[in-house]
Backbone as numpy.savetxt, mean C-alpha at the origin, in Angstrom:
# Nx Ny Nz CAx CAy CAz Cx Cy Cz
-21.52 14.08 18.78 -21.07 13.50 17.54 -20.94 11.99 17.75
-21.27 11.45 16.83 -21.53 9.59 16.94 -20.10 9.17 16.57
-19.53 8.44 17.23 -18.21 7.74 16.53 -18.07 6.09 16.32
-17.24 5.94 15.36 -17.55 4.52 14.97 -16.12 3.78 14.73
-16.00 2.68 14.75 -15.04 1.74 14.40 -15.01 0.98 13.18
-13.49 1.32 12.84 -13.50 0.75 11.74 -13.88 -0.96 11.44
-14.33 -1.75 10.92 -14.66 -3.31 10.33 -13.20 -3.84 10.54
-13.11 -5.21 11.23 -11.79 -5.95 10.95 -12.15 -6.75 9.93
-11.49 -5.85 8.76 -11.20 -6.60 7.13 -10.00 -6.73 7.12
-9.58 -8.32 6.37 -8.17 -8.57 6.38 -7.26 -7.92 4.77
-6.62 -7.78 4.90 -6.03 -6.99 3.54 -4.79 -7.70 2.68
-4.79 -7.39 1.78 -3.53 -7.99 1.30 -2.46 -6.80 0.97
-0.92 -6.66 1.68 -0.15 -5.49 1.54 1.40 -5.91 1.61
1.89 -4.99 0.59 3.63 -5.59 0.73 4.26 -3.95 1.10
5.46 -4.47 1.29 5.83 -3.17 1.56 6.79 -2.74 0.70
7.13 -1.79 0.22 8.07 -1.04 -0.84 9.01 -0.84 -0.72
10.30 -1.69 -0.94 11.26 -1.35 -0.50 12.34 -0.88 -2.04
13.53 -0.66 -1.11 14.89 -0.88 -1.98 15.14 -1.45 -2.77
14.81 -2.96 -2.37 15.54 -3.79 -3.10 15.30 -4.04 -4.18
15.83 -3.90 -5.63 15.13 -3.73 -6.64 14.25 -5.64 -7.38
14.27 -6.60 -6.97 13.81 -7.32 -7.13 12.74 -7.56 -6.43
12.42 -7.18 -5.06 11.37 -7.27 -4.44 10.68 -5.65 -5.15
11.36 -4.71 -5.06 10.52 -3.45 -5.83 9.59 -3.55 -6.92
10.48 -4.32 -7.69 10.04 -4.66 -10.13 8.50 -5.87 -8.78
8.84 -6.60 -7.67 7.23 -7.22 -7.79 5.95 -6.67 -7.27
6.65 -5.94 -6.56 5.59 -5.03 -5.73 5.24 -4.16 -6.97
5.70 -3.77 -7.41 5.43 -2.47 -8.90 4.54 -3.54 -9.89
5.18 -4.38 -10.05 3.87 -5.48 -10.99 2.61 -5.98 -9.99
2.70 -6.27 -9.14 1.87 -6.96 -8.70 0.59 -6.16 -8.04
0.49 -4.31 -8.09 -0.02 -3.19 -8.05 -0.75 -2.50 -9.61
0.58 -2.94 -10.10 0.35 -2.48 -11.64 1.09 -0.66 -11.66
1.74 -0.96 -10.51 2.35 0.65 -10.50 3.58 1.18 -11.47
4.20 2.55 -10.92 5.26 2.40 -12.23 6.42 3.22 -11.36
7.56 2.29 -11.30 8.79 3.32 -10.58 9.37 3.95 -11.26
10.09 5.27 -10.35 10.76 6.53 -11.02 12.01 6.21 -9.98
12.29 7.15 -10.59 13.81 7.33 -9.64 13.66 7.76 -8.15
12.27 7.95 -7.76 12.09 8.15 -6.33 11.37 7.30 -5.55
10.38 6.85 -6.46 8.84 5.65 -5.80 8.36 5.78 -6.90
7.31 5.20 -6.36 6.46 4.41 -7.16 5.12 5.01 -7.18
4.72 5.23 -8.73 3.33 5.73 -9.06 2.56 4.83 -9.01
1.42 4.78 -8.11 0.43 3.61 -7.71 -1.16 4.80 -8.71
-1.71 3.99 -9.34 -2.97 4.44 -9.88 -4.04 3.56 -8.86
-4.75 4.71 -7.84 -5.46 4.54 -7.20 -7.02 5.06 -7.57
-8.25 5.10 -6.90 -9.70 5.59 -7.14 -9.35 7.14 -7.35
-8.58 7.52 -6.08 -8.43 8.98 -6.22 -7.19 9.54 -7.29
-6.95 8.60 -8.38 -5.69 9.49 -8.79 -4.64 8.74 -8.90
-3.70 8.93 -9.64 -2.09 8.43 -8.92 -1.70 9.37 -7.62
-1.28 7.97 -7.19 0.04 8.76 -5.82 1.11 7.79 -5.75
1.61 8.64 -5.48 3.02 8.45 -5.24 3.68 7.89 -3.29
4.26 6.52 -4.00 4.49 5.63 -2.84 6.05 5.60 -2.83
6.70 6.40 -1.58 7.67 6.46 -0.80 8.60 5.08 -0.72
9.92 4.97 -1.18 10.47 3.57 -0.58 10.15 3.77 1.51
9.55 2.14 1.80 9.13 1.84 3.14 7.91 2.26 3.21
6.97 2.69 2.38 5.53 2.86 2.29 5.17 1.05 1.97
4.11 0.66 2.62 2.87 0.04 2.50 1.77 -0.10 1.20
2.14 -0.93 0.56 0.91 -0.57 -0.79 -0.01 -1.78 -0.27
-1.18 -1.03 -0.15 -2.19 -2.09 0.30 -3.57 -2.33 -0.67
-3.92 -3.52 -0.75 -4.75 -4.07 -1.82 -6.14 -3.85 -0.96
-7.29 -2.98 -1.27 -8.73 -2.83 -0.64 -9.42 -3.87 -0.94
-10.41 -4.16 -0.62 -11.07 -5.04 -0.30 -11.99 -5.17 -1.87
-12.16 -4.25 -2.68 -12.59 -4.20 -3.95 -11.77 -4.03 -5.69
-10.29 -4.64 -4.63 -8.93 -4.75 -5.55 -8.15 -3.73 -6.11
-8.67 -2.47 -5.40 -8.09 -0.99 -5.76 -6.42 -0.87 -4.45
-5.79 -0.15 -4.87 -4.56 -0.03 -4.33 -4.13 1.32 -3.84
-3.68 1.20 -2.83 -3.10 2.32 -2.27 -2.18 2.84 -1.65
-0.89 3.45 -1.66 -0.10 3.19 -0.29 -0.97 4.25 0.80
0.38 3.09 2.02 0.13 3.47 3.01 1.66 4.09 3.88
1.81 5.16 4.78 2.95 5.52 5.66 3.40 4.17 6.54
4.07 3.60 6.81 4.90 2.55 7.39 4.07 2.92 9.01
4.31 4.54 9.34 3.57 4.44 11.06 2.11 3.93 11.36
1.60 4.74 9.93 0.08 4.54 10.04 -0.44 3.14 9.39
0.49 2.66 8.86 0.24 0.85 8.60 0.68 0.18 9.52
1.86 0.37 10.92 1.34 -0.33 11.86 0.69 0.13 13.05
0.18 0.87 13.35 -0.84 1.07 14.23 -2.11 1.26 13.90
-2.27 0.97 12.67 -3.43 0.28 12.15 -3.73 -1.36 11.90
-2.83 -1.88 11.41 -3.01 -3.32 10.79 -2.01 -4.21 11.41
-2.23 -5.58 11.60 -1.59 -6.50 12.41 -1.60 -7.83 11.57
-0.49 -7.81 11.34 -0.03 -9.67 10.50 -1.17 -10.58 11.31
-1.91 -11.13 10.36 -2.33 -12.56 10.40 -2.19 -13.64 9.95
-2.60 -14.98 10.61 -1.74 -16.02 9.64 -2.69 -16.68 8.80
């Protein structure tokens, strides 16, 4: 079986928190919609539903997605 590596593409991603002023921008700035638990992100595949401390990350073709906090950092690394 052939295996491959993923492309280092840089991304644009905030992370979802608590705080409800950083939340209302992350929720606008996605175009998502919070409930009393997280946040409905309308992604390619669907809405899903993003966890407070989930990762919403912007693709490279301006579609959105979250991501798990583990699997956003041992995937992706702050650049400046």
């Amino acid at each position: 079986m052939a295996k491959y590596r993923k492309k280092p593409v840089v991304i644009e991603a905030k992370q979802y928190t608590r705080n409800g002023l950083e939340a209302e921008q992350v929720a606008e700035w996605c175009d998502g919609q919070q409930t009393n638990t997280g946040l409905i992100i309308h992604t390619l595949e669907g809405d899903m539903m993003a966890d407070y401390g989930d990762w919403i990350i912007k693709g490279i073709k301006g579609e959105f997605y979250p991501c798990k906090p583990d699997i956003f950092d041992a995937t992706y690394e702050k650049v400046e």
